[in-house]
Backbone as JSON, one array per atom type, in Angstrom:
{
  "sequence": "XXXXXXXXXXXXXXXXXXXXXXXXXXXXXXXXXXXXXXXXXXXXXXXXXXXXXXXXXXXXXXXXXXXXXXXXXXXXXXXXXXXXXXXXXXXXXXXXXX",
  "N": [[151.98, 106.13, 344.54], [153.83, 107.82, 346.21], [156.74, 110.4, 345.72], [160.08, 111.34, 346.81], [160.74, 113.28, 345.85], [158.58, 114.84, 344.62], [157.42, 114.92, 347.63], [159.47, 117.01, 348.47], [158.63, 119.27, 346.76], [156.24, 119.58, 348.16], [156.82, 120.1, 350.3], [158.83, 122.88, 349.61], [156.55, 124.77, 348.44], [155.03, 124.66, 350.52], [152.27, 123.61, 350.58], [150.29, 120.85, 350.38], [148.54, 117.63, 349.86], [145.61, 116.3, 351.31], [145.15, 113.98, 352.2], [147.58, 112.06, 351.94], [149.81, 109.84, 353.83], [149.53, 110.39, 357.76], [152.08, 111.06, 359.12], [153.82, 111.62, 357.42], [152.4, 114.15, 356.58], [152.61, 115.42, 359.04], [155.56, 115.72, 359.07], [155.78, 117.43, 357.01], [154.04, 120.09, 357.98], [155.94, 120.75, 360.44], [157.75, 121.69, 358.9], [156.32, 123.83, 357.38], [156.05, 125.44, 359.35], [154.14, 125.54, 361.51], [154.02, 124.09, 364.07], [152.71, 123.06, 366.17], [150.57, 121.66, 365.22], [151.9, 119.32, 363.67], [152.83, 118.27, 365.83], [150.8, 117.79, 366.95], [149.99, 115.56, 365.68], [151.77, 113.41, 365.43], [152.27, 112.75, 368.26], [149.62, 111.17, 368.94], [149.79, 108.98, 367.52], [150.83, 105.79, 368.2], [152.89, 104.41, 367.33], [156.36, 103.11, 366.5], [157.22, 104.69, 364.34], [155.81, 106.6, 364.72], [156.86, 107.98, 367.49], [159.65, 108.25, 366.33], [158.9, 110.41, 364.6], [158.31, 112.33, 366.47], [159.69, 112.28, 367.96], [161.93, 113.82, 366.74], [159.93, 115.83, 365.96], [160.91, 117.01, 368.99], [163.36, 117.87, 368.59], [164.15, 119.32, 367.36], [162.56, 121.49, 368.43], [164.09, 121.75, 370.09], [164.4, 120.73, 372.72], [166.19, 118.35, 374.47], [165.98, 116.73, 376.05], [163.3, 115.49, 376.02], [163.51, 114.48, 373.82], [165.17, 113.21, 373.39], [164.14, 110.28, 375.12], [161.92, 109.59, 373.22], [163.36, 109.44, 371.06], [164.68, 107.2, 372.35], [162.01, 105.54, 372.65], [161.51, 104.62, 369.94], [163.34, 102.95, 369.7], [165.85, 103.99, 368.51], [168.73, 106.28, 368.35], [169.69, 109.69, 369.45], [170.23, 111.46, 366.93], [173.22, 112.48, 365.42], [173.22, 114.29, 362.84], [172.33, 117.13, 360.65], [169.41, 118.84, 361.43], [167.73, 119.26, 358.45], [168.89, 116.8, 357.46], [168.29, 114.73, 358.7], [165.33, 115.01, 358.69], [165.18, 114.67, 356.11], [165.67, 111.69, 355.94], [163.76, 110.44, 357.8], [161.81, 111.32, 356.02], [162.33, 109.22, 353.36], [162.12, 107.32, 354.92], [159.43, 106.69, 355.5], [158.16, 107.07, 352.94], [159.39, 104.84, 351.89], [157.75, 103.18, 353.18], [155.01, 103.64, 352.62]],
  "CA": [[153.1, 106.22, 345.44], [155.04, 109.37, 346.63], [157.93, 110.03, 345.75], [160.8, 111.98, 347.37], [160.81, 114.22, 344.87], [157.16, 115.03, 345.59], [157.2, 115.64, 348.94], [160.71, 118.08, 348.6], [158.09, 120.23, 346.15], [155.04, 120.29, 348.86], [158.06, 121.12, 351.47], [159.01, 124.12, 349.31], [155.58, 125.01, 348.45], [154.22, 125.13, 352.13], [151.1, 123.02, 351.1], [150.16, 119.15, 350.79], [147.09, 117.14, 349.59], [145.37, 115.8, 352.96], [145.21, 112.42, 351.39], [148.84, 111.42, 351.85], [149.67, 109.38, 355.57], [149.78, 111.46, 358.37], [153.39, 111.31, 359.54], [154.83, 112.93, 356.61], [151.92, 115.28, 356.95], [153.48, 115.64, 360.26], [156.72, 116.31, 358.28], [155.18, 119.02, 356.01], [152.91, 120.66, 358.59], [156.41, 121.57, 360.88], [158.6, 122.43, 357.52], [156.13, 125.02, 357.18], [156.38, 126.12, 360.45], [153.16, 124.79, 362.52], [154.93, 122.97, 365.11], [152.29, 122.35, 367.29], [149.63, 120.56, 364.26], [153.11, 118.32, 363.5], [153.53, 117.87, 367.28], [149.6, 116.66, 367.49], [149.8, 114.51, 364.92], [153.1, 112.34, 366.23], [152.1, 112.49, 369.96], [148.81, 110.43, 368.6], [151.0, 108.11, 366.7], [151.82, 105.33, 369.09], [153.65, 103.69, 366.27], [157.99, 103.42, 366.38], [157.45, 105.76, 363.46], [155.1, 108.02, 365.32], [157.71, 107.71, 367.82], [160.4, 108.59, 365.47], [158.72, 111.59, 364.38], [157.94, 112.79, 367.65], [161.51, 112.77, 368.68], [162.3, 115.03, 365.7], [160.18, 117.12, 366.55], [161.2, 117.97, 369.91], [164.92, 117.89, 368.74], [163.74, 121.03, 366.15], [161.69, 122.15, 369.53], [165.57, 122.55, 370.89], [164.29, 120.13, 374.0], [167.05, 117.18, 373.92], [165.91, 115.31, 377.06], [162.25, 114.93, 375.51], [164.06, 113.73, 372.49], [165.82, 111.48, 373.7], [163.15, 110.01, 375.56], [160.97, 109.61, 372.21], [163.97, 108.2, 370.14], [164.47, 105.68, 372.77], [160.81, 104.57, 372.59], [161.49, 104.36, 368.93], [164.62, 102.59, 369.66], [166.94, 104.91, 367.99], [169.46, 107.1, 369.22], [169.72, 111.14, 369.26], [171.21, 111.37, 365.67], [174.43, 113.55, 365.03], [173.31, 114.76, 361.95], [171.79, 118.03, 360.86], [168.21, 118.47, 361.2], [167.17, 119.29, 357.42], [169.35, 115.55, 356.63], [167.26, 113.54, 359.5], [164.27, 115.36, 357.83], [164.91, 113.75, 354.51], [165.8, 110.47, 356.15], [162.49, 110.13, 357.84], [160.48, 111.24, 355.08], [162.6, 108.7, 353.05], [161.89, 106.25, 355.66], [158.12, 106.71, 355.93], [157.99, 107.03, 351.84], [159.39, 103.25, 351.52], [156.63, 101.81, 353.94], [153.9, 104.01, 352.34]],
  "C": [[153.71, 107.62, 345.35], [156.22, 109.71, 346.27], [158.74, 111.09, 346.6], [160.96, 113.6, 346.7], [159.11, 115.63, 344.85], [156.89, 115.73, 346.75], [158.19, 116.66, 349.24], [159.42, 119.14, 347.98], [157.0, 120.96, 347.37], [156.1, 120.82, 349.85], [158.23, 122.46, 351.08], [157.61, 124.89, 348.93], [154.85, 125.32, 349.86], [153.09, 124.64, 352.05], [151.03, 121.72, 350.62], [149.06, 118.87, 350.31], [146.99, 116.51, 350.98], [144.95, 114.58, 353.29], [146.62, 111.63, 351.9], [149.42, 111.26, 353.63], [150.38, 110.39, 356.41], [151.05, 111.78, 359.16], [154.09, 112.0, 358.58], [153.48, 113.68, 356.49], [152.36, 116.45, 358.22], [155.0, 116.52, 360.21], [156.46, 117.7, 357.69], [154.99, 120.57, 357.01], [154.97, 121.73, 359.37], [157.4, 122.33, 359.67], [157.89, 123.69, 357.47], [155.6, 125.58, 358.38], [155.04, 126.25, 361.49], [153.29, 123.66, 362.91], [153.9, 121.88, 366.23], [151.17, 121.04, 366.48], [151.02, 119.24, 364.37], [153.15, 117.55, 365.02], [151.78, 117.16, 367.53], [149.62, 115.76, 367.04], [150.74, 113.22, 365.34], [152.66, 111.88, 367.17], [150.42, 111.57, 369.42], [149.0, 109.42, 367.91], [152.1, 106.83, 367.89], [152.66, 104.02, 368.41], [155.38, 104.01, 367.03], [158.25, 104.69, 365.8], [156.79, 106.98, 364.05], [156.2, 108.44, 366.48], [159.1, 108.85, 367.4], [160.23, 110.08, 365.31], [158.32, 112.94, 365.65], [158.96, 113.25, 368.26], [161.86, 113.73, 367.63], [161.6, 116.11, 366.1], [160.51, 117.8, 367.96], [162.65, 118.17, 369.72], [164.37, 119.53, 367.9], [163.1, 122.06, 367.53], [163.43, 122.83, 370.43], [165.25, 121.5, 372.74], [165.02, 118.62, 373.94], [166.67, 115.97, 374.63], [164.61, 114.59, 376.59], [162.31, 114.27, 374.3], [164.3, 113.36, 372.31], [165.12, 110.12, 374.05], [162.35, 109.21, 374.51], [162.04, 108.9, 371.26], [164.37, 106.98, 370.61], [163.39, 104.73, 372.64], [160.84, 104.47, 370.86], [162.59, 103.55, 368.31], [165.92, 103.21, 368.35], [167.73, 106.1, 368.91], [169.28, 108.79, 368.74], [170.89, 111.18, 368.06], [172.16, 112.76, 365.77], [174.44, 114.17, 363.77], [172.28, 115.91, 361.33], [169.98, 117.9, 360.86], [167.26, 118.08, 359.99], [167.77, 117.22, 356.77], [168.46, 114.56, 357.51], [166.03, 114.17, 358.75], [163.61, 114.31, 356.67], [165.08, 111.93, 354.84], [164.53, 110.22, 356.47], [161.58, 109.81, 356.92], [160.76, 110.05, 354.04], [162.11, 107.14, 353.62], [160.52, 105.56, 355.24], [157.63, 106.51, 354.41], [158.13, 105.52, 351.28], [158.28, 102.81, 352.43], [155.26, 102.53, 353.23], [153.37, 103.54, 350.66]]
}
């Protein structure tokens, strides 16, 4: 199992084993700043959670209406809270189901 702690290190590190499920790869991939790998991996993801992560990233993309869009199909709303704290929520999220 993963822990939170874990995936904060490959975040600051900039790399990942390619073993570990591909939505917080998804996570990783835009942290270190390849938006569009993160953005393939989601948009192939016709999960809530793929979903989920999909709307993040176009909120980080700065596009609100496609983000909205994507947290509705994940039934969630456009969160009010900074990006790096939805970050850790996700990966938190995705870490309890993994």
């Amino acid at each position: 199992m993963i822990s939170i702690e874990q995936l904060l290190n490959w975040k600051e590190a900039g790399s990942f084993p390619d073993d570990i499920p591909l939505l917080l790869q998804s996570l990783l991939l835009e942290s270190s700043g390849d938006w569009a790998s993160a953005h393939r991996i989601a948009q192939n993801d016709p999960s809530d959670d793929g979903s989920w992560v999909h709307a993040y990233l176009h909120r980080v993309e700065g596009d609100l209406g496609n983000a909205s869009y994507w947290y509705r199909n994940a039934g969630r709303n456009l969160p009010e809270i900074s990006l790096e704290e939805e970050w850790e929520y996700i990966a938190m999220a995705l870490l309890e189901k993994s």
